[in-house]
N, C-alpha and C positions, 0 to 999 in steps of 0.2 A: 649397617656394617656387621654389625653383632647376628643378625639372622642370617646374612650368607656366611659367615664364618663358622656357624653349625651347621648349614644344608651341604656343602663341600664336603666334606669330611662323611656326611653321609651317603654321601652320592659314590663316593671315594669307596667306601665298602661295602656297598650293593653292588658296583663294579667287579670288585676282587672276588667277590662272591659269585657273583655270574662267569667270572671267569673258572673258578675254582670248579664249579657243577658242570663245567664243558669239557672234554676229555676231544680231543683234535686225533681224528684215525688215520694214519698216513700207509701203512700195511694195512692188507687186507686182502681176504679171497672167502668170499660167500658162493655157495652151491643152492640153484632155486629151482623147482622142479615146474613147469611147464603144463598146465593145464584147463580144458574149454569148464567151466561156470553152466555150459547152455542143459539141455533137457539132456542129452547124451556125453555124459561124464565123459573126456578123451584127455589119454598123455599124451600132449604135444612135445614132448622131449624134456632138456633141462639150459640152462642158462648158466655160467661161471662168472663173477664179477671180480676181478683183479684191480686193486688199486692200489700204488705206490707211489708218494709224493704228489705231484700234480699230474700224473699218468692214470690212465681208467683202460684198463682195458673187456670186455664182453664179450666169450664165447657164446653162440646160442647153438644149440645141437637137434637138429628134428631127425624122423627119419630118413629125410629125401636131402636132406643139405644140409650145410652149414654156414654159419655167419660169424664173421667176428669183426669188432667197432673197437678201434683206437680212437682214444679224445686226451686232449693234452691242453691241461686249463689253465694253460698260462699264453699261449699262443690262441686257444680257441678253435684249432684245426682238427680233424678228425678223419680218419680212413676206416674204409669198409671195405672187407674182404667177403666173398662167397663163394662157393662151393655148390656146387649141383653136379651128381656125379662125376664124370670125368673134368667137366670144365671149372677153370677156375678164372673170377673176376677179382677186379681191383677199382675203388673211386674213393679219390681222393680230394677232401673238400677246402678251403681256406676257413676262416668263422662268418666272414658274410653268408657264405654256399651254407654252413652247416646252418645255421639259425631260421634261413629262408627256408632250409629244407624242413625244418621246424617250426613253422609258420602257425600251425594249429595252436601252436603253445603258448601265442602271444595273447597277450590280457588274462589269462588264468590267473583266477581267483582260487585264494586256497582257505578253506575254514579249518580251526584244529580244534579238534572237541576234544572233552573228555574222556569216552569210551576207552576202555583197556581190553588187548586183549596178549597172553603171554603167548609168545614165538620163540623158541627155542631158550627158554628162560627166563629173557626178558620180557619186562611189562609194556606191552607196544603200545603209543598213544594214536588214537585214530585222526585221518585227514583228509579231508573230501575237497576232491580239487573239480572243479568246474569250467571245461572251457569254453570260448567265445561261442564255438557251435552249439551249445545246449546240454552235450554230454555230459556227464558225473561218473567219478570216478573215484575207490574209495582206495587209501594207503595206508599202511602200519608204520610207525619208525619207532627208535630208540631216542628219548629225550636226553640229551646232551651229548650222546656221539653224534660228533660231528667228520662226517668223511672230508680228505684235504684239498678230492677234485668230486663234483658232483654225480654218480652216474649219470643222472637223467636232467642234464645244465637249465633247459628251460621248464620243463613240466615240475620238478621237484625243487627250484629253485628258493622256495620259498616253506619248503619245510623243514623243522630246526632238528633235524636229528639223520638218525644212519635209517634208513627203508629197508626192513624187513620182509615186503608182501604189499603186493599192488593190485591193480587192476590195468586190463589194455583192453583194445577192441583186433578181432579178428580180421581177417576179409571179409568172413561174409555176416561180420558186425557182431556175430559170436564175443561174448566177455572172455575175457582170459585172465588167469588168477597165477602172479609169479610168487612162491613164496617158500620162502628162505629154508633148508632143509641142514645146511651146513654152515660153519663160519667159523674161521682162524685167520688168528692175529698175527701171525710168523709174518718176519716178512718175506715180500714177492721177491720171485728171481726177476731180474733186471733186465734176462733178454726177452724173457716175456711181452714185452713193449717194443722190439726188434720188428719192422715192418717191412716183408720180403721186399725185395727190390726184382725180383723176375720169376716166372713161372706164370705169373697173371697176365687176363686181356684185360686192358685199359681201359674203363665203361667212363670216366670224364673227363 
């Protein structure tokens, strides 16, 4: 009795202690510029990440189009809007739809090393996530921001901090490098999260 009655109390302020090193990011808007990794350096445009409460939303900007992802991580539901010149689309998914459409992302294993490297101040800890098909792919984040809804729910799901700077694969399997150029804490306007109900053709 005498030895759990001091492991408790220790357990008890490791706790408080972990909780005290974790800063919970409910506002937020990061700016991340857009670019191929391959043998011919190209700006693919830029990416805006909005987050407020359990709301995410993602502008992404090229030259030919545009895209932007609603996720809302309490429901699990998510819309995508697009843009390609004149026309403009709309699909909209429940969390089975969105997760299946994320299907790559399941069994991802994620290692977090050591490595540091500083992004915009901070000291980023590295993380190399590995999926089921063989690819690797490497991520930066801030160790103890923790954002309130995930951007990236399945692929990131299991790293302990805010992502600063990632990796993606292209179409034509070109590496693509997002990484973070901007970032404030103010919080988001609320209609930002406002998802048109007309002007779009219907794609599900």
């Amino acid at each position: 009795m005498k030895r759990i009655a001091i492991i408790i109390p220790a357990l008890f302020f490791y706790m408080v202690s972990l909780a005290q090193s974790q800063k919970i990011i409910s506002d937020c808007t990061i700016l991340y510029s857009i670019n191929s990794s391959g043998s011919e350096h190209r700006d693919m445009g830029s990416k805006t990440l909005y987050i407020k409460g359990k709301q995410m939303r993602v502008d992404l900007a090229g030259k030919a189009f545009k895209q932007t992802f609603f996720y809302n991580n309490n429901t699990g539901n998510a819309t995508v809007l697009k843009e390609i010149g004149a026309s403009k689309y709309i699909a909209q998914y429940n969390a089975a739809e969105w997760k299946k459409l994320n299907h790559i992302y399941d069994s991802i294993r994620v290692e977090l090393k050591d490595s540091v490297k500083n992004i915009l101040g901070y000291n980023c800890r590295q993380a190399v996530l590995t999926l089921k098909n063989g690819k690797v792919y490497t991520a930066y984040y801030v160790p103890g921001l923790i954002p309130s809804v995930m951007e990236m729910p399945f692929e990131a799901k299991n790293i302990p901090g805010l992502v600063l700077e990632y990796e993606s694969t292209g179409r034509d399997n070109e590496n693509i490098i997002y990484a973070a150029q901007k970032i404030d804490f103010k919080p988001v306007i609320t209609h930002l999260f406002d998802i048109p109900k007309t002007g779009y053709r219907i794609l599900h």
